[in-house]
C-alpha positions as CSV (number, residue, x, y, z in Angstrom):
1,X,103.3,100.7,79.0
2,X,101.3,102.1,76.5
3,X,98.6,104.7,77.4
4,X,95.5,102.9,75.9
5,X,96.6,100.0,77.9
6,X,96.7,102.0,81.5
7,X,93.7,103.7,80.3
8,X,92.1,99.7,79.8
9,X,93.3,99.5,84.4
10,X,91.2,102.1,85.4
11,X,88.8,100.2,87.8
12,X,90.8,97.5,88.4
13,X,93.4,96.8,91.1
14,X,97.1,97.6,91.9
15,X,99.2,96.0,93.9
16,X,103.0,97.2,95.1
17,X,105.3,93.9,95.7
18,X,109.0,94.3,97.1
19,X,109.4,91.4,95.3
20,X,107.4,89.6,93.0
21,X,107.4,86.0,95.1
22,X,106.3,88.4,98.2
23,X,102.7,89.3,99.2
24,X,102.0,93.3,98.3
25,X,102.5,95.6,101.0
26,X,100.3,98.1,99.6
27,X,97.7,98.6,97.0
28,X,93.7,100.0,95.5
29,X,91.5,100.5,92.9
30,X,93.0,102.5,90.0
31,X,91.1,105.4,89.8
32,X,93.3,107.3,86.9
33,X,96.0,106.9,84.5
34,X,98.0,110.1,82.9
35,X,101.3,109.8,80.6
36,X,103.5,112.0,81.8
37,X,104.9,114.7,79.2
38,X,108.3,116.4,80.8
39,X,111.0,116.0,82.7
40,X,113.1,113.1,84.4
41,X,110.0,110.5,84.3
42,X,108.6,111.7,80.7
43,X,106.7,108.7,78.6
44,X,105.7,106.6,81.7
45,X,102.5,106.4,83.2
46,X,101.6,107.9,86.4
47,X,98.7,106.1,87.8
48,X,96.1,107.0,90.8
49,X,94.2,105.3,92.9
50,X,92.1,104.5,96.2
51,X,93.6,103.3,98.8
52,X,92.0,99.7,99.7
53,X,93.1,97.4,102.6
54,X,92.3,94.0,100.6
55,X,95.2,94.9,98.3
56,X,97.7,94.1,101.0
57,X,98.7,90.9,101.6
58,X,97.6,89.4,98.0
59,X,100.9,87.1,96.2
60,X,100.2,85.8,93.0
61,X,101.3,83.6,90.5
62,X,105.2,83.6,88.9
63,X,103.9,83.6,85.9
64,X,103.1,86.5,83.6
65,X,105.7,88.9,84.9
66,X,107.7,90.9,83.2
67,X,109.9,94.4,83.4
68,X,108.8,94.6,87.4
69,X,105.5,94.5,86.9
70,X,102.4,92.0,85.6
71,X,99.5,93.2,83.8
72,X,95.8,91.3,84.0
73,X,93.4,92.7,81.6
């Protein structure tokens, strides 16, 4: 993901999914977004973010996913 992109998320939600057709088990408002420079996880983005309890449960739509994750701007 490119960093201007993650940078576009902050304020908006996240959601964790086991699996994509499954509700999220766990999720909040994005709060922070930071490339990371070194080591094993170098180039990705490493987000931060709130806790909130209306992130859990949420499924969404099949479509738009793509390389485990889906983005809406």
């Amino acid at each position: 993901m490119a960093e201007a992109t993650a940078n576009a998320l902050i304020g908006g939600k996240i959601y964790f999914h086991v699996q994509q057709a499954k509700p999220s088990f766990y999720g909040g408002v994005i709060t922070g977004a930071k490339k990371i420079e070194r080591g094993k996880y170098a180039g990705r983005i490493l987000f931060t973010f709130q806790f909130s309890q209306s992130c859990r449960g949420v499924t969404t739509s099949h479509e738009g996913w793509g390389r485990e994750m889906k983005i809406i701007l």
